[in-house]
C-alpha positions as CSV (number, residue, x, y, z in Angstrom):
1,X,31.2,-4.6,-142.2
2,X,30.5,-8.3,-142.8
3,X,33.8,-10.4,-142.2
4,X,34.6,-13.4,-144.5
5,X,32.9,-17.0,-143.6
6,X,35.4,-19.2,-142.1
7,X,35.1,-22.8,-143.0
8,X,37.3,-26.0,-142.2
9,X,40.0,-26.5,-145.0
10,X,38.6,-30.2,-145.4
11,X,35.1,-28.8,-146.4
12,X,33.5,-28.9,-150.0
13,X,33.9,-25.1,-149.8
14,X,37.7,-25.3,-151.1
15,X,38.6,-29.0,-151.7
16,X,39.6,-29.9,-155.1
17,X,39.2,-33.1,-155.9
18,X,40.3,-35.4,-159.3
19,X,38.2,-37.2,-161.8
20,X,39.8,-40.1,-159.8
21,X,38.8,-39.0,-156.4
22,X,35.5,-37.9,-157.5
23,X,34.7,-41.5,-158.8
24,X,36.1,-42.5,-155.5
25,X,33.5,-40.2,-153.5
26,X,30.7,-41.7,-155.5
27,X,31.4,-45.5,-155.0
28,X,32.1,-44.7,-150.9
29,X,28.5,-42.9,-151.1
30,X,26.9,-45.8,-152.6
31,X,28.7,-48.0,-150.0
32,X,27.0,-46.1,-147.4
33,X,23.4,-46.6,-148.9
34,X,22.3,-44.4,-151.7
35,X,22.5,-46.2,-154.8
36,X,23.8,-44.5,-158.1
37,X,20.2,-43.9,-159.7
38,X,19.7,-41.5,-156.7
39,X,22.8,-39.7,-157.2
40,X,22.4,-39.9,-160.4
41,X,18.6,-38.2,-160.1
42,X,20.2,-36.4,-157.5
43,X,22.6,-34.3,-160.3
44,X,19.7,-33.8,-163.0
45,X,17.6,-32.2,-160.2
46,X,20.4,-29.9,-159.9
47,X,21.0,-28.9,-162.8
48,X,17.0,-28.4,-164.0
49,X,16.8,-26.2,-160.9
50,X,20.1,-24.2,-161.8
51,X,18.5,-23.3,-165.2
52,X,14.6,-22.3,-163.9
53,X,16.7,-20.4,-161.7
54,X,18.1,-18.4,-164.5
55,X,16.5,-18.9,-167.7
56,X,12.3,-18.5,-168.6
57,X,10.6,-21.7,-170.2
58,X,12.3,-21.6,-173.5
59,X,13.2,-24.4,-176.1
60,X,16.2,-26.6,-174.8
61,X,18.0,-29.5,-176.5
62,X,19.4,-31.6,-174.5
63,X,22.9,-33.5,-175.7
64,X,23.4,-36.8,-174.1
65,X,26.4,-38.9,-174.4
66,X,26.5,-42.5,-174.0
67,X,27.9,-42.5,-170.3
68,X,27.0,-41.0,-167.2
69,X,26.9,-37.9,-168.1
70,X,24.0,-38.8,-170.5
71,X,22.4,-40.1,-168.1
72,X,22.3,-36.7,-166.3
73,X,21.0,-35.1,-169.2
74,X,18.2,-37.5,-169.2
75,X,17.2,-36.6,-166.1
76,X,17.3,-33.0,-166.5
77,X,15.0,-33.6,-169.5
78,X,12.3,-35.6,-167.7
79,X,12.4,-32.5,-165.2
80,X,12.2,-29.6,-167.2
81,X,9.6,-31.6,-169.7
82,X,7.1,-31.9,-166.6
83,X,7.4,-28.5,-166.0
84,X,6.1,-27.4,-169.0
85,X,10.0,-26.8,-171.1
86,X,9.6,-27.8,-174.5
87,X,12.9,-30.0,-174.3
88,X,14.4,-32.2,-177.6
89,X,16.4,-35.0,-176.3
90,X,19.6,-35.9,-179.3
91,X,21.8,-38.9,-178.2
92,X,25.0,-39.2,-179.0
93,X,25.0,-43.4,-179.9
94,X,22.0,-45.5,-179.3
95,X,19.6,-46.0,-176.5
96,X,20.2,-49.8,-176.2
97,X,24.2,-49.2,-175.9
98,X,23.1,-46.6,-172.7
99,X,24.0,-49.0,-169.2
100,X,23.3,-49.2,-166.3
101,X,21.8,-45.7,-163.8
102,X,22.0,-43.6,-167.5
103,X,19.7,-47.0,-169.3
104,X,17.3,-46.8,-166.5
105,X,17.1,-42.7,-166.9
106,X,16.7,-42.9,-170.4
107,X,14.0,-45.4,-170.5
108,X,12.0,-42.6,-168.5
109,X,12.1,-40.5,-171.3
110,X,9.2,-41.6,-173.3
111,X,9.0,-39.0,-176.2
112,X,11.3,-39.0,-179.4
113,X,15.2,-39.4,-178.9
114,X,16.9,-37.7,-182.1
115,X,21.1,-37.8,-182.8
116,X,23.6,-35.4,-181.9
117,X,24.0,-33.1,-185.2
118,X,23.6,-30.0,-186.5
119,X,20.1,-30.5,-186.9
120,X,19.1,-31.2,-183.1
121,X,19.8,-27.1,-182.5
122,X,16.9,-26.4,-185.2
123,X,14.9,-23.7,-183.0
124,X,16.9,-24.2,-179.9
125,X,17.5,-21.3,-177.3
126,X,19.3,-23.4,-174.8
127,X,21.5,-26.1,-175.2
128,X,22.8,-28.7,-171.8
129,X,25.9,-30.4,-172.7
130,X,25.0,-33.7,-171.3
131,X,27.6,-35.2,-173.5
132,X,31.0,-36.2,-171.5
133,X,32.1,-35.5,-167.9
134,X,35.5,-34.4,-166.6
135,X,36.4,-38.3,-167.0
136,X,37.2,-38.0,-170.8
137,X,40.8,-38.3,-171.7
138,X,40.6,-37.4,-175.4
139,X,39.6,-35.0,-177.9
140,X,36.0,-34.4,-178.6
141,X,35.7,-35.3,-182.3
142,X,32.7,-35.6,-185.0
143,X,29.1,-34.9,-184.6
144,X,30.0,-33.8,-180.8
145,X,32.5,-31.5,-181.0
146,X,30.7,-29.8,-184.5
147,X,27.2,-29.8,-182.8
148,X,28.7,-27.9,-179.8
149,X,30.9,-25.9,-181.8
150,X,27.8,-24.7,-184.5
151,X,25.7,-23.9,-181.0
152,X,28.9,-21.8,-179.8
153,X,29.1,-19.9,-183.2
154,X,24.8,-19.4,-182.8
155,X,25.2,-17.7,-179.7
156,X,22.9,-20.2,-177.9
157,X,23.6,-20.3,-174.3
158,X,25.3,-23.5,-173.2
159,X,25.1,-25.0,-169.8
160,X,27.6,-27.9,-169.4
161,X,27.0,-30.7,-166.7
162,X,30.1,-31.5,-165.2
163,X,32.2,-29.7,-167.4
164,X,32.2,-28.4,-170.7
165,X,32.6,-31.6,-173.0
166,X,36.4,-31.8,-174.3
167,X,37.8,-30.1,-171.2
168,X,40.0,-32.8,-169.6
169,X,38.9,-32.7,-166.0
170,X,42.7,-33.0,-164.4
171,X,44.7,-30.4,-166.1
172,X,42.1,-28.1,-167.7
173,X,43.3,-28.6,-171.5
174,X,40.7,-27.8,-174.1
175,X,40.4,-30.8,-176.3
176,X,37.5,-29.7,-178.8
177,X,35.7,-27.7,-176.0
178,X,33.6,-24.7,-176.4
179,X,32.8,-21.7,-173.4
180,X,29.3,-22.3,-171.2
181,X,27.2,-20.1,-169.7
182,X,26.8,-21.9,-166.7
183,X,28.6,-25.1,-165.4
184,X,27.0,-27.4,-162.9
185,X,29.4,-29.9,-160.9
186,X,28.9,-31.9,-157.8
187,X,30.4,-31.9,-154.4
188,X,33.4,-30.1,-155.2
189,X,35.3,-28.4,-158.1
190,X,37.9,-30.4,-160.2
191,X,41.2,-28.9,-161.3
192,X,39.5,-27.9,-164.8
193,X,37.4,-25.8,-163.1
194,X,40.2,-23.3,-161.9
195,X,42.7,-24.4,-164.3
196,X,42.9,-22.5,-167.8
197,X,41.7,-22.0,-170.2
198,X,39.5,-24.6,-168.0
199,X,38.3,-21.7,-166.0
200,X,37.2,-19.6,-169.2
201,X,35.5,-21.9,-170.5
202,X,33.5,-22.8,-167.6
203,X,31.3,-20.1,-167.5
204,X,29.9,-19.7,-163.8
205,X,30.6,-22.4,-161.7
206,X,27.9,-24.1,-159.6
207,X,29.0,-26.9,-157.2
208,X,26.1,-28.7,-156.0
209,X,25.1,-31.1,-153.2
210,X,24.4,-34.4,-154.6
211,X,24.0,-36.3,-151.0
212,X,27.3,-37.2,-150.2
213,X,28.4,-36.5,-146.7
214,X,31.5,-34.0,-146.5
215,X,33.1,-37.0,-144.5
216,X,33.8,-38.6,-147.3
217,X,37.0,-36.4,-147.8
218,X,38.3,-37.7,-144.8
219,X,38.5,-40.9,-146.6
220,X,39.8,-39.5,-149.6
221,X,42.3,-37.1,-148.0
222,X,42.6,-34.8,-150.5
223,X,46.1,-32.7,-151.1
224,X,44.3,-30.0,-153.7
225,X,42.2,-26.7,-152.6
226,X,40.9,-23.6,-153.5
227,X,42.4,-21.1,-152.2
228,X,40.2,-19.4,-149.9
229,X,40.7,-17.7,-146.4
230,X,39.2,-20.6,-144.8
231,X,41.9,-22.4,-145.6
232,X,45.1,-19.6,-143.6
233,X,42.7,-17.1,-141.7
234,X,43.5,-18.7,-138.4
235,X,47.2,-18.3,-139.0
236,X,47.7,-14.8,-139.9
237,X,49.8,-12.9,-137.6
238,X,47.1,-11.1,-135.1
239,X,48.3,-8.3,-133.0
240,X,48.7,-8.4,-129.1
241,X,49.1,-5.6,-126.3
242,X,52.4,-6.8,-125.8
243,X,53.1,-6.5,-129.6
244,X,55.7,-3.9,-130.5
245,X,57.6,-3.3,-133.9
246,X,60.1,-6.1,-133.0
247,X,57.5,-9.1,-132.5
248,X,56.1,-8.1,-136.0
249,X,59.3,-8.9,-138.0
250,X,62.1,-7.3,-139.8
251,X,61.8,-8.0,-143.4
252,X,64.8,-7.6,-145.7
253,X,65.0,-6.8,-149.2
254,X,67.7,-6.3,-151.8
255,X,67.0,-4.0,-153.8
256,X,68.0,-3.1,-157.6
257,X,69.9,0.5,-159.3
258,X,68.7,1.8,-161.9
259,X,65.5,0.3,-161.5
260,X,64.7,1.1,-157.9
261,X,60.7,1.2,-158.4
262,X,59.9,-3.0,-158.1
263,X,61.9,-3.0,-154.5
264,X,60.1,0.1,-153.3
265,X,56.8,-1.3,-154.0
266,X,57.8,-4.7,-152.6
267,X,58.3,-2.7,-149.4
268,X,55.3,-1.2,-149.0
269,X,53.2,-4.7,-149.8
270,X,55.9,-6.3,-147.1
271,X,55.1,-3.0,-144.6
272,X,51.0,-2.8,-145.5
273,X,51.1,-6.7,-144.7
274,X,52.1,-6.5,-140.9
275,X,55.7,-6.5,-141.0
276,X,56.9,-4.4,-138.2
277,X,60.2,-2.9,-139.5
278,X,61.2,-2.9,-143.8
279,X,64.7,-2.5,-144.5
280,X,65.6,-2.3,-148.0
281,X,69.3,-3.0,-149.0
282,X,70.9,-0.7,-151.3
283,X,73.8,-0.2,-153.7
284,X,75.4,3.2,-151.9
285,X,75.0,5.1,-155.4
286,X,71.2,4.6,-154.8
287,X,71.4,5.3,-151.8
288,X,69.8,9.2,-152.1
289,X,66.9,7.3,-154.9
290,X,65.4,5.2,-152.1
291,X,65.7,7.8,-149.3
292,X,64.1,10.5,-150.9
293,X,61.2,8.2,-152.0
294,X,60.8,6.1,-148.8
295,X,59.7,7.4,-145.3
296,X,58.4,4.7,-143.0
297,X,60.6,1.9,-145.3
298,X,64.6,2.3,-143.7
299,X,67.3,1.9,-146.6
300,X,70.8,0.5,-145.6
301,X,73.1,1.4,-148.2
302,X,75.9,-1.1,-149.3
303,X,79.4,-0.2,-150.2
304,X,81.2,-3.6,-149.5
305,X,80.3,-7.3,-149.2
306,X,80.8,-6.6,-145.3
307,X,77.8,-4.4,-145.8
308,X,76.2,-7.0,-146.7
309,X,77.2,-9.5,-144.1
310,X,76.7,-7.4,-141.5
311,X,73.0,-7.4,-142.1
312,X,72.9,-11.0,-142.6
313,X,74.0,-11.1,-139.1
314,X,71.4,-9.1,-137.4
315,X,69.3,-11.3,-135.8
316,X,66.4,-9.2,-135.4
317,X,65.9,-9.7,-139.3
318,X,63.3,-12.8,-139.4
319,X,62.7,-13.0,-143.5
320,X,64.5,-11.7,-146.9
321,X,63.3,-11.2,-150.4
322,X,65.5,-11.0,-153.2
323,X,65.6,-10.4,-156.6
324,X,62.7,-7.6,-157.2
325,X,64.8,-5.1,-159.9
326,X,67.9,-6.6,-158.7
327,X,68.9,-6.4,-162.4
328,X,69.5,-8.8,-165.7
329,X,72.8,-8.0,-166.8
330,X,75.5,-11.0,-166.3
331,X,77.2,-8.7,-163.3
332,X,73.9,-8.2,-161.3
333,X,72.8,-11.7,-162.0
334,X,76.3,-13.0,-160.6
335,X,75.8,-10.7,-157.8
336,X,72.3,-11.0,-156.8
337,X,73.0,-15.0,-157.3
338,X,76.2,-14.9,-154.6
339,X,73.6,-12.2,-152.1
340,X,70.7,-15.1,-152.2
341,X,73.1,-18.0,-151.5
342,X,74.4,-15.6,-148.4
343,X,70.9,-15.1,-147.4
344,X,69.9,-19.3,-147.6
345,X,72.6,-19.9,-145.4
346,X,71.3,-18.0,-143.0
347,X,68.3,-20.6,-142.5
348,X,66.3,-17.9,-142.5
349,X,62.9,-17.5,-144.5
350,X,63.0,-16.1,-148.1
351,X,61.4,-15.0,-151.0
352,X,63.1,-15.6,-154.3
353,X,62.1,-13.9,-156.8
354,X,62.2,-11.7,-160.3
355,X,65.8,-11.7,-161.4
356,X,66.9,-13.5,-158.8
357,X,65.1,-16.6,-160.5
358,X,66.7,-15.6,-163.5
359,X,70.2,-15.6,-161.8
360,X,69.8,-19.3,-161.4
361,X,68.7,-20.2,-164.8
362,X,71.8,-22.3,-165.4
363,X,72.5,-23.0,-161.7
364,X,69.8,-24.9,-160.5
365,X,71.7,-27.8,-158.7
366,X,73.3,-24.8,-156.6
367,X,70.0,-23.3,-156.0
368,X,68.4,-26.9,-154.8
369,X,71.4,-27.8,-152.5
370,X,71.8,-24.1,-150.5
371,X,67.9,-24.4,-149.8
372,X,67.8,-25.4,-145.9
373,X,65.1,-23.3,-143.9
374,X,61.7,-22.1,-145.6
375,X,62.0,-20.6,-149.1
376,X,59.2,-19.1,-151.3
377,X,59.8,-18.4,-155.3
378,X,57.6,-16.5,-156.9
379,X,58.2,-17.2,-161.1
380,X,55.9,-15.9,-163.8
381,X,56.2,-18.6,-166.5
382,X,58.5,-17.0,-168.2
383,X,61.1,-17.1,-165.0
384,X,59.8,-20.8,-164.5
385,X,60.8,-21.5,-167.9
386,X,64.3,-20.1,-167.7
387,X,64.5,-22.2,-164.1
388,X,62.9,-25.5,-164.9
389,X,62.9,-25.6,-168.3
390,X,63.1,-29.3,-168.3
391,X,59.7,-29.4,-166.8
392,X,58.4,-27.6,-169.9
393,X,59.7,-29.6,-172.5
394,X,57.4,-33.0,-171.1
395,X,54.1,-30.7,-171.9
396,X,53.0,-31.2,-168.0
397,X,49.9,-29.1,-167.2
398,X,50.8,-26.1,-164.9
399,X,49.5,-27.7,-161.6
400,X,52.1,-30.8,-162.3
401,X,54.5,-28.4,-163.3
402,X,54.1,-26.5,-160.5
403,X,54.2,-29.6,-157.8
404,X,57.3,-31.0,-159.6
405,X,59.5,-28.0,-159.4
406,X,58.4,-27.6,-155.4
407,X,59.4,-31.4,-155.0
408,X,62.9,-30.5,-157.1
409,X,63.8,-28.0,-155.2
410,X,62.2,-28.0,-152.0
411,X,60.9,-24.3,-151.9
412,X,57.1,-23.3,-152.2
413,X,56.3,-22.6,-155.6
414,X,54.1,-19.7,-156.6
415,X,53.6,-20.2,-160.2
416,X,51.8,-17.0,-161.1
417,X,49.1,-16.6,-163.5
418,X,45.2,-16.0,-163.7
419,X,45.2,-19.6,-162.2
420,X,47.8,-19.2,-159.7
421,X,49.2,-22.5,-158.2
422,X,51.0,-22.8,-154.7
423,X,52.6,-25.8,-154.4
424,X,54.7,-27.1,-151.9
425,X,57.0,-30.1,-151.6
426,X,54.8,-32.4,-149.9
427,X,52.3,-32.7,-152.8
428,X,50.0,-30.2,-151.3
429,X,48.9,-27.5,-153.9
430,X,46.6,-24.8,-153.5
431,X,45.0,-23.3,-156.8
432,X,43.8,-19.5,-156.5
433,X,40.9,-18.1,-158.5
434,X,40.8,-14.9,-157.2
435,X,42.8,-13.2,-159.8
436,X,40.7,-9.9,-161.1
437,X,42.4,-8.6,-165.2
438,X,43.7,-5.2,-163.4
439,X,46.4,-7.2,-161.7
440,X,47.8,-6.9,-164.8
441,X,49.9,-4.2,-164.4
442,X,53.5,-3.3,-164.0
443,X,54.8,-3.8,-160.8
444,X,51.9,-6.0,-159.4
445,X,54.3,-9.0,-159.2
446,X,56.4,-7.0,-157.0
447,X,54.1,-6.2,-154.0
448,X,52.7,-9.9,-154.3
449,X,56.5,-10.9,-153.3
450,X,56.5,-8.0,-150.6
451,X,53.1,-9.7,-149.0
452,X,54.2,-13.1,-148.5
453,X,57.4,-11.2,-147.4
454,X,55.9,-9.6,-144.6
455,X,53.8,-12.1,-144.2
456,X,56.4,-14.3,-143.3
457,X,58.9,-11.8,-141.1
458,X,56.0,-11.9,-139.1
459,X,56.5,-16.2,-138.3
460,X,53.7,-17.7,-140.6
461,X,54.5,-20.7,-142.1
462,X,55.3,-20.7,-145.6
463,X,53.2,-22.3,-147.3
464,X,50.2,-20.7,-145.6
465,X,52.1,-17.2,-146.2
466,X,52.5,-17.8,-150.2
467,X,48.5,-18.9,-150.3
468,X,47.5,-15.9,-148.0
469,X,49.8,-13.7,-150.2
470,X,48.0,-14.7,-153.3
471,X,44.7,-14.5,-152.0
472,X,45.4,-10.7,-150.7
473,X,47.0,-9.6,-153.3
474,X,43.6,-10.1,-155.7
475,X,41.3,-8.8,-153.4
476,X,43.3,-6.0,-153.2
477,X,42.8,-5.2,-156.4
478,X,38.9,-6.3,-156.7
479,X,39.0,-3.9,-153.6
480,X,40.2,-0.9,-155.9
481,X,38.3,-1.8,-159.1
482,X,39.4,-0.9,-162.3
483,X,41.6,1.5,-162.9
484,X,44.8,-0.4,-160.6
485,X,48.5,0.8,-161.2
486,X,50.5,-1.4,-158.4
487,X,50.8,1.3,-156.2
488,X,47.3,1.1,-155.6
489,X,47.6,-2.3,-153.8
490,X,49.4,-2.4,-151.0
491,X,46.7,0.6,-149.7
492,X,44.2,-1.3,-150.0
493,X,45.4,-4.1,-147.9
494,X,44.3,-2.8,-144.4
495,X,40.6,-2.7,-145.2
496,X,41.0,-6.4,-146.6
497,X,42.7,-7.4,-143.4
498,X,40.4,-5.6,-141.7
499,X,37.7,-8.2,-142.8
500,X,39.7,-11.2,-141.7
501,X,41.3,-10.6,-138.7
């Protein structure tokens, strides 16, 4: 069976790079000798061969905007003109505004140039959105937004250059934009394009080489990837001959009665990811619930805090998880908020998650302050919400959301979602795409928190762990197919590892 590709985390493959950065990779490219007008030809000739590639000769309008991004579409009209496309060219503005590389690719175009309106889709089949790149900051309004929004509601296939017009390129907010087919970028992805409803809306993705040289992100140093094994494969915990149960961890969890079900699965996503030993911590009247169920997973029942203690003393235990049905009544809460403090004093690794995000909902400044060694939380927004609520009230998009409430309160933050974001306190965010619909599911949450659990018993650093975890977890699933109840992923983990290691 064919393994995954590794690539080098600074590659095209998975960097993510702003409208900012982007802009930045284009002026150090022209520095090093190919002007704009050949990047610029460079992007048209992408996108003309991305649609003969999929698409007959078939009527196309071309919409062309009055920047760059027109420019493009010029281009891709000259090319798909000389191979025999009837093509309609509609400008949004006039040709004598256009400037600079999109003037000198307009003036190529030698037939009729028509306005953007409702009338430029008369007998169209295909539409490019030439119209604005990921650079706009503000809602597409008038003939733009209707003229894409008429060709939407005809069912004519869209293919956006860039990105979809009115999808701000940073945060993936839909200002006025409307789903395409196909999307066609250059040299790497932008945050819109994995960010929703950025993602949606996209369509297929296509990032295309343009001409500049992947060492242009050593220049531009990027802190924002895709995540993709390339990125952790070389740190996942590989087995030796001298390995025994021991040098593959002892993960901890404390787990919930009456709901006993989330901590069970976390186990067996903690267990299925490599951790040598799972012990799950108990209330003693549950005691008989998790034995009966469990086999390989140990339970260690607790009658008295000095339960309790005593396993926070045993060194052989190398990472925790809390919260996972821990409960969400104001006795559990207090409880399961006094068991994670004990287990963050430790200096230990943990995962932080479910209710025991919820326990801190009005105790954050505790929470902050008793974080020491490496710590993973895991919220849904909801839980994020109830934790950093102040984050939601200023609007921020989730991937500044996300690296805010890392750089609060120094943990790695898995802020959960289709678009999954990792984001630690550094600044360094990760944002995952591979997130099949059958993840969601009861319970699902609950082995992802056991992965990066075991992940991390077994030493892998946190950050890496949380990304890994992620990544696992949804391949898991797109491993199973449809059909996925949670207790479906964690046995489908080993043939996924078995592909990476």
């Amino acid at each position: 069976m064919l393994k995954y590709g590794m690539h080098n985390a600074t590659t095209t493959f998975s960097a993510i790079l702003t409208t900012e950065q982007t802009s930045e990779a284009d002026r150090l490219t022209t520095q090093s000798g190919i002007s704009a007008n050949q990047l610029m030809a460079n992007a048209g000739l992408a996108v003309a061969k991305a649609i003969e590639q999929r698409w007959s000769p078939r009527r196309v309008t071309v919409l062309c905007g009055p920047g760059n991004n027109g420019g493009d579409g010029f281009v891709v009209a000259n090319l798909l003109a000389a191979e025999g496309w009837p093509v309609h060219v509609a400008l949004l503005g006039e040709r004598e505004n256009l400037q600079g590389e999109a003037r000198y690719h307009a003036d190529q175009w030698q037939a009729v140039i028509g306005s953007v309106s409702l009338a430029a889709l008369e007998n169209a089949e295909l539409v490019v959105d030439a119209l604005f790149g990921a650079g706009l900051t503000r809602a597409l309004q008038g003939e733009a937004a209707a003229t894409l929004q008429a060709a939407s509601q005809m069912g004519i296939p869209i293919v956006a250059i860039d990105v979809p017009s009115g999808l701000m390129g940073n945060t993936g907010e839909a200002l006025g934009a409307v789903a395409s087919t196909l999307t066609v970028t250059f040299f790497c992805k932008k945050p819109a394009h994995l960010l929703q409803p950025g993602r949606q809306l996209c369509g297929e993705v296509i990032v295309a080489d343009i001409g500049i040289k992947a060492d242009v992100l050593e220049q531009i140093n990027p802190t924002l990837f895709e995540n993709h094994p390339s990125l952790w494969q070389e740190q996942l915990p590989k087995l030796t001959e001298s390995s025994h149960k021991y040098t593959r961890g002892h993960a901890l969890i404390y787990g919930g009665y009456p709901l006993t079900g989330a901590a069970r699965l976390a186990a067996r996503g903690a267990a299925r990811a490599g951790a040598g030993l799972t012990t799950i911590a108990v209330p003693e009247i549950a005691f008989p619930v998790y034995a009966a169920a469990l086999t390989s997973i140990m339970v260690a029942p607790i009658a008295k805090a000095e339960d309790f203690e005593r396993l926070l003393n045993d060194k052989r235990i190398t990472a925790y998880l809390v919260g996972p049905g821990a409960g969400n009544d104001e006795a559990a809460l207090q409880r399961t908020r006094q068991r994670t403090l004990s287990m963050l004093a430790t200096g230990q690794a943990i995962v932080i998650d479910a209710d025991a995000i919820t326990a801190f909902s009005n105790h954050l400044p505790t929470l902050k302050s008793a974080i020491k060694g490496p710590c993973v939380m895991t919220p849904h927004e909801g839980e994020f919400s109830r934790l950093f609520d102040h984050l939601i009230i200023g609007k921020q998009d989730k991937l500044t959301r996300a690296r805010l409430a890392a750089q609060e309160s120094g943990a790695i933050v898995v802020l959960k979602g289709s678009d999954t974001v990792i984001a630690a306190p550094d600044g360094r965010a990760i944002i995952n795409s591979n997130s099949p619909p059958t993840l969601a599911t009861a319970g699902s949450g609950d082995v992802l928190s056991g992965v990066i659990l075991g992940l991390l018993a077994q030493g892998m650093e946190p950050f890496m762990a949380a990304a890994a975890g992620v990544w696992l977890h949804g391949e898991a699933a797109n491993e199973f197919g449809p059909g996925l109840i949670a207790e479906d992923l964690p046995e489908m983990l080993p043939s996924v590892l078995a592909k990476l290691l």
